[in-house]
Residue frames as a rotation matrix with the C-alpha (Angstrom) as fourth column:
UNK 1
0.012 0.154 -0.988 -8.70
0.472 0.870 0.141 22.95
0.882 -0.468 -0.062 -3.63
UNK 2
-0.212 -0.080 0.974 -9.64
-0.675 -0.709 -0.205 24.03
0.707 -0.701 0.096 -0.20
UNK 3
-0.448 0.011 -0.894 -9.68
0.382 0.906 -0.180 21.93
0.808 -0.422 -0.410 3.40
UNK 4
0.207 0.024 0.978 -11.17
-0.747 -0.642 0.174 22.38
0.632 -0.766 -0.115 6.34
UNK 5
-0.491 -0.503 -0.711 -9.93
0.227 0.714 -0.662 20.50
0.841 -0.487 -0.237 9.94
UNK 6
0.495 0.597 0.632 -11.98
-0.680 -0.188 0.709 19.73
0.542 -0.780 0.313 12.93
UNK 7
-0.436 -0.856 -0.278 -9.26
-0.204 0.395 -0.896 18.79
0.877 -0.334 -0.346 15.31
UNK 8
-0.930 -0.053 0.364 -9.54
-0.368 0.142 -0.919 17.30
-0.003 -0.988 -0.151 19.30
UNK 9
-0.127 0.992 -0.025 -12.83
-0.834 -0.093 0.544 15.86
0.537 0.090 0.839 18.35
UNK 10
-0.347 -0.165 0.923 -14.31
-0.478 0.878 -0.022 12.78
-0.807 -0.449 -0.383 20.99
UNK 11
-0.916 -0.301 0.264 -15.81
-0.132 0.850 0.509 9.69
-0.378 0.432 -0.819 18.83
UNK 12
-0.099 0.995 0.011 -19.32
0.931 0.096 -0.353 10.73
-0.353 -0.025 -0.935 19.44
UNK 13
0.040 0.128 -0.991 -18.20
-0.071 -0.989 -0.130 13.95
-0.997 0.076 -0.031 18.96
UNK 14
-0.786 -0.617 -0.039 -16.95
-0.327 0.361 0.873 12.74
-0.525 0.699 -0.486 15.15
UNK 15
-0.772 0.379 0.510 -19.52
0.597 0.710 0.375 11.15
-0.220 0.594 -0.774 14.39
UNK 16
0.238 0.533 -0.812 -21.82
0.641 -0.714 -0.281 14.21
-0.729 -0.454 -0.512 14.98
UNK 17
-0.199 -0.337 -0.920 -19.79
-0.349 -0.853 0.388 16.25
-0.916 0.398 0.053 12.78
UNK 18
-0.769 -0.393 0.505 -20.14
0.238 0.557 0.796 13.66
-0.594 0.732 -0.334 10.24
UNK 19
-0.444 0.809 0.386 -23.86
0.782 0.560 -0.273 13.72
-0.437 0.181 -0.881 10.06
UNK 20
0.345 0.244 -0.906 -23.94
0.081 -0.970 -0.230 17.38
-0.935 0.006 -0.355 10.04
UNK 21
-0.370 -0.646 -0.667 -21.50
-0.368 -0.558 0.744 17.66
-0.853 0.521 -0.031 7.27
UNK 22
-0.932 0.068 0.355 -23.30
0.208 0.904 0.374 15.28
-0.295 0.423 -0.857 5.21
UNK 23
0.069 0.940 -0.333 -26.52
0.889 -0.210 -0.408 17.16
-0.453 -0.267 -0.850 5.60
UNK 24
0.113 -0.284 -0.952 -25.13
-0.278 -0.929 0.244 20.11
-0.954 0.237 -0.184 5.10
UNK 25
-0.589 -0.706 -0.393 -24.04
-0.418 -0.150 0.896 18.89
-0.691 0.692 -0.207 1.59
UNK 26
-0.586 0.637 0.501 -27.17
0.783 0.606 0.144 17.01
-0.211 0.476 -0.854 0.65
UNK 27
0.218 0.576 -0.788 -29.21
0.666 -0.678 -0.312 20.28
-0.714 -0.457 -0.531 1.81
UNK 28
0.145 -0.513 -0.846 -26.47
-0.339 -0.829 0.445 22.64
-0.929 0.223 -0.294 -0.84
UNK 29
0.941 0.219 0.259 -25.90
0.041 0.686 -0.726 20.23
-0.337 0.694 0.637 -3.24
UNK 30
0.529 -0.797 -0.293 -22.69
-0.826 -0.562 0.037 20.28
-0.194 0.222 -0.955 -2.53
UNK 31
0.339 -0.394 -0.854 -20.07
-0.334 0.799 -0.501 17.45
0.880 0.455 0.139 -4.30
UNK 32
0.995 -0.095 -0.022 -18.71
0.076 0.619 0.782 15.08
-0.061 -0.780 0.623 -1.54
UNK 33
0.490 -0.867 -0.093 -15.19
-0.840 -0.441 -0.315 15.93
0.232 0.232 -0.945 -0.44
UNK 34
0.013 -0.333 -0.943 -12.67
0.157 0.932 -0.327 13.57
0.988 -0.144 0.064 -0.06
UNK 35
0.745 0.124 0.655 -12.53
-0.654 -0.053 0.754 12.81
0.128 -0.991 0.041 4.44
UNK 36
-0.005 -0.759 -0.651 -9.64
0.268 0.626 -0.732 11.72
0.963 -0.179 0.200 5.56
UNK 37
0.941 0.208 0.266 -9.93
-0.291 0.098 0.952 10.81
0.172 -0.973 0.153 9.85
UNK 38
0.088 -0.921 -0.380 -6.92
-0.131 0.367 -0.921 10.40
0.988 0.130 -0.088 12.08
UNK 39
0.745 0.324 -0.583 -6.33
0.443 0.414 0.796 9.22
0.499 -0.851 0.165 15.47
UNK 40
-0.194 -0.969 0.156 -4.37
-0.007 -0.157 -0.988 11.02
0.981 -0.193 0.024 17.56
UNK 41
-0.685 0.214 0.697 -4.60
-0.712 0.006 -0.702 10.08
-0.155 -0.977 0.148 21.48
UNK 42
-0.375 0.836 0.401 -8.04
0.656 0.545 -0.523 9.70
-0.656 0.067 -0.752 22.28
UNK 43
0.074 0.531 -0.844 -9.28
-0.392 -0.763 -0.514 12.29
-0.917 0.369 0.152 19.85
UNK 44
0.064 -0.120 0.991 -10.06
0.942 0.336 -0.020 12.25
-0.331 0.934 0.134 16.20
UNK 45
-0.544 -0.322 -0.775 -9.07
0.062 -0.936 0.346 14.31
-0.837 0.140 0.529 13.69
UNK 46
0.293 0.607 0.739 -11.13
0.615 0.472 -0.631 15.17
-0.732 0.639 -0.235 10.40
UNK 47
-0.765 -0.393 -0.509 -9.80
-0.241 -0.558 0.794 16.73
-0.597 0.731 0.332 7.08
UNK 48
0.435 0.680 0.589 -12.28
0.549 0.318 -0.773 17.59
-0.713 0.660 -0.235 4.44
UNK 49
-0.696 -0.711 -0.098 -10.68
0.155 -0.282 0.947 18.19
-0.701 0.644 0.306 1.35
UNK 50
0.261 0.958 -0.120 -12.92
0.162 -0.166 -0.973 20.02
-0.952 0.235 -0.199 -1.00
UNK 51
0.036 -0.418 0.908 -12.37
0.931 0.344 0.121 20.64
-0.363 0.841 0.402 -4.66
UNK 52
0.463 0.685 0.562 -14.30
0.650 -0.694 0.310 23.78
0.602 0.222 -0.767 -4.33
UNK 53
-0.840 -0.180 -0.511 -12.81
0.535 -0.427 -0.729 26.33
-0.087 -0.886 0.455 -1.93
UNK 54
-0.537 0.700 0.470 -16.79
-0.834 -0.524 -0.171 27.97
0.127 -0.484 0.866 -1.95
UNK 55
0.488 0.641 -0.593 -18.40
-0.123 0.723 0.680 24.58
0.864 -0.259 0.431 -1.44
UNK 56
-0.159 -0.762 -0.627 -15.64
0.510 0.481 -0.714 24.71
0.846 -0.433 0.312 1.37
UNK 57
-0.850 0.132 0.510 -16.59
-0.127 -0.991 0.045 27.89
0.511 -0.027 0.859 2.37
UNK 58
0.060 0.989 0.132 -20.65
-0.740 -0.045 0.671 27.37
0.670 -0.138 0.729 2.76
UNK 59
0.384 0.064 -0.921 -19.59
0.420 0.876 0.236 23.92
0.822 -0.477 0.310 5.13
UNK 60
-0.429 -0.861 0.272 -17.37
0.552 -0.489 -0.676 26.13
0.715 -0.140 0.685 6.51
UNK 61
-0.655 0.299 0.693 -19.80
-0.259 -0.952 0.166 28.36
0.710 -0.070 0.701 7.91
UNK 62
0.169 0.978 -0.124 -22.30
-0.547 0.197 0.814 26.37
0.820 -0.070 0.568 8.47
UNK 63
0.251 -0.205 -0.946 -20.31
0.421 0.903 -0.084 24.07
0.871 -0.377 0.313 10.87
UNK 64
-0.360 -0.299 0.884 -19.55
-0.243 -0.885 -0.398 27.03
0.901 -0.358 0.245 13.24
UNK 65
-0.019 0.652 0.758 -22.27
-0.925 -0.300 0.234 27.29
0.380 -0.697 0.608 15.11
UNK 66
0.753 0.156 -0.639 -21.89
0.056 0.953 0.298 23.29
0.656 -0.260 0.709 15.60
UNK 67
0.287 -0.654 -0.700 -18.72
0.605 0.690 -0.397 23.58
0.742 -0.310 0.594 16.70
UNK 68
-0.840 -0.533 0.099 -18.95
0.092 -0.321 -0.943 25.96
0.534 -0.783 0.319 19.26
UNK 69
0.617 0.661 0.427 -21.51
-0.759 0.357 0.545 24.41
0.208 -0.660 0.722 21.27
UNK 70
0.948 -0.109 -0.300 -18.78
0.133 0.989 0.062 21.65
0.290 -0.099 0.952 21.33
UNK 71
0.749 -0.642 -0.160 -15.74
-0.527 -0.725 0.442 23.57
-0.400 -0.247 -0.882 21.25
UNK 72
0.303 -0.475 0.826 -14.51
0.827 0.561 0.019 21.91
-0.473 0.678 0.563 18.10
UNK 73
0.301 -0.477 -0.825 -12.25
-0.417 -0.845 0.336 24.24
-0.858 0.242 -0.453 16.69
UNK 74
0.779 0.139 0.611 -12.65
0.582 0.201 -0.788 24.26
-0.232 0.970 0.075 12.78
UNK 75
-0.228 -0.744 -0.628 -9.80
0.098 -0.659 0.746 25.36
-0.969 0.108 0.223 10.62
């Protein structure tokens, strides 16, 4: 099992990440991870929780470059 976290994100920013990630897994054929969102402030948090730690991996990567044009900081 492997997770990744996109923390301090705005609402628009969230949703954004969603669509990407969602793509990104149609695009790889990767299984759907479980997504667990959390409010903290005004930000959201996002946990994907993969079964895979390389289907984690390849999202992983791929979400970089998203998030630093935004300066979402992926864990």
């Amino acid at each position: 099992m492997s997770a990744i976290m996109m923390a301090e994100l705005s609402a628009s920013d969230a949703e954004n990440a969603l669509v990407q990630i969602w793509l990104l897994l149609e695009k790889h054929e990767i299984a759907s991870p479980e997504v667990v969102v959390v409010p903290i402030s005004d930000h959201l948090r996002i946990r994907l929780i993969s079964a895979s730690r390389s289907d984690a991996e390849v999202v992983r990567v791929k979400l970089r470059d998203w998030a630093r044009q935004r300066e979402a900081p992926i864990h």
